[in-house]
SEMAR-280347 format. One line per 5 residues: for each residue x, y, z of C-alpha. Coordinates in Angstrom, 2 decimals, padded with zeros to 5 digits, m for minus. Example, Ala and Ser with C-alpha at 12.3 -4.5 7.8 and 13.67 -1.06 7.14 Angstrom:
! SEMAR-280347
012.30:m004.50:007.80 | 013.67:m001.06:007.14
! end
This chain:
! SEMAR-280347
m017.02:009.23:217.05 | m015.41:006.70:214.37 | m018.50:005.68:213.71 | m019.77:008.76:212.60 | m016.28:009.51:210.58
m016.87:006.32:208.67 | m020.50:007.54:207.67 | m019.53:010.91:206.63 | m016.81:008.88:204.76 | m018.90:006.78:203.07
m021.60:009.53:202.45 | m018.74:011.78:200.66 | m017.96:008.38:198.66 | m021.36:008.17:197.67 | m021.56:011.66:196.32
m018.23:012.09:194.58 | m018.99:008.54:192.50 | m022.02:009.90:191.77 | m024.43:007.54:193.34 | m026.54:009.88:195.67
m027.04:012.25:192.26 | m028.43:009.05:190.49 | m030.55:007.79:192.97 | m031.78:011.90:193.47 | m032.58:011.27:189.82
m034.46:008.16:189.92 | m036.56:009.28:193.60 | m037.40:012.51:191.52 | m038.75:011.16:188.33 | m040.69:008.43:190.68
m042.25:011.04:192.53 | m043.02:013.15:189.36 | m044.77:009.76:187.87 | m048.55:010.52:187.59 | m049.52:006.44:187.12
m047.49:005.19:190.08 | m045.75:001.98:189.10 | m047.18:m001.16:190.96 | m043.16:m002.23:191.73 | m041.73:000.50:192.68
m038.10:m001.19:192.84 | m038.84:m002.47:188.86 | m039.10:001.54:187.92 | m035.82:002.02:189.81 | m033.82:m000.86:188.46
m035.13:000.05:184.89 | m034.40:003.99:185.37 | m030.49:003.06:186.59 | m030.12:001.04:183.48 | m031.06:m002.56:184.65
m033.17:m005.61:183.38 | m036.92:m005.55:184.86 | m037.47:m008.94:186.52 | m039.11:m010.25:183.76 | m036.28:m009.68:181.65
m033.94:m010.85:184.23 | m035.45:m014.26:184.06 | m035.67:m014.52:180.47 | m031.69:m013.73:180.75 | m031.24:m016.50:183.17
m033.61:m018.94:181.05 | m031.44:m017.88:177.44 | m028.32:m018.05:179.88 | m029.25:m021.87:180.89 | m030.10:m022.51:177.01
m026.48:m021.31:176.15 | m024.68:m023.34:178.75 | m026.28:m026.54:177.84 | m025.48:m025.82:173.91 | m021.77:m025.26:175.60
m021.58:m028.69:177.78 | m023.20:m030.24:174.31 | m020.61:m028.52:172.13 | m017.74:m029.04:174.42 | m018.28:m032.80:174.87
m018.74:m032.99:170.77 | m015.02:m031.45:170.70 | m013.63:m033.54:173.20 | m014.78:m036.58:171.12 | m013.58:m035.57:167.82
m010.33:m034.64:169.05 | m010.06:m037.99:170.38 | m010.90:m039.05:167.57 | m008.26:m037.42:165.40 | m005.78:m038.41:168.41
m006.29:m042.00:167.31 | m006.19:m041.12:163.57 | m002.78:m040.08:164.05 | m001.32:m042.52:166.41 | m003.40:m045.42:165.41
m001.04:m048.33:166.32 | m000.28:m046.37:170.09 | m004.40:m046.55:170.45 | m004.66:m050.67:169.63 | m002.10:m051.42:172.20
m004.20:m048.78:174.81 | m007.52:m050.74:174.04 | m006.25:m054.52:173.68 | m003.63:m053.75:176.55 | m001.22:m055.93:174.15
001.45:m054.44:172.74 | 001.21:m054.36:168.45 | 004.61:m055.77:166.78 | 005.23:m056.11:163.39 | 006.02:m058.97:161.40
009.30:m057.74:160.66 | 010.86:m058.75:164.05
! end
C-alpha cells in the first residue's frame, strides 16, 4: 500500500513539473515521423533540447582542449607571479636559494 502511494506520488510529481507532457510531446512527434530515426533515443535527446551524441563528444573533446589551455595558463601565472614575488623582495629570495643569510656591508 506505501508502495503504491509513493508511485502515485511520484506520478503526480511527474505531471505537475511537466515531465510526462514533454515526454507525451516527444513519443508523439516520434510516432508522427514518416523516416523513422535509426537512434531512436538521439531524436528524443535532440527534441528535449539536448546535444546528439556526436555533439556530445565534440563537447567533451573542446571541453578537454579548454582544460589543458587552463592547466597551461594557470602554471604560466603561477610562474610569473613568482616571478614578480622575487622582483619585489629580491634580497628575502637570495637568502631562500643560497640558504645564507645576505648582510650588508654596513654592519
Amino acid at each position: 500500500m506505501a508502495n503504491e502511494s509513493k508511485k502515485e506520488a511520484f506520478r503526480k510529481y511527474l505531471e505537475s513539473s511537466g515531465v510526462l507532457d514533454a515526454l507525451t510531446k516527444v513519443l508523439v512527434a516520434l510516432y508522427e515521423e514518416n523516416e523513422k530515426p535509426s537512434v531512436a533515443i538521439e531524436f528524443i535527446q535532440h527534441s528535449l533540447g539536448g546535444p546528439t551524441t556526436s555533439e556530445y563528444v565534440k563537447l567533451q573533446a573542446e571541453k578537454a582542449e579548454l582544460q589543458s589551455k587552463y592547466q597551461g595558463l594557470l602554471a604560466s601565472h603561477e610562474k610569473t607571479c613568482s616571478e614578480l614575488e622575487k622582483l619585489r623582495n629580491p634580497s628575502t629570495h637570495r637568502e631562500q636559494e643560497n640558504d645564507e643569510p645576505i648582510y650588508s656591508k654596513e654592519s
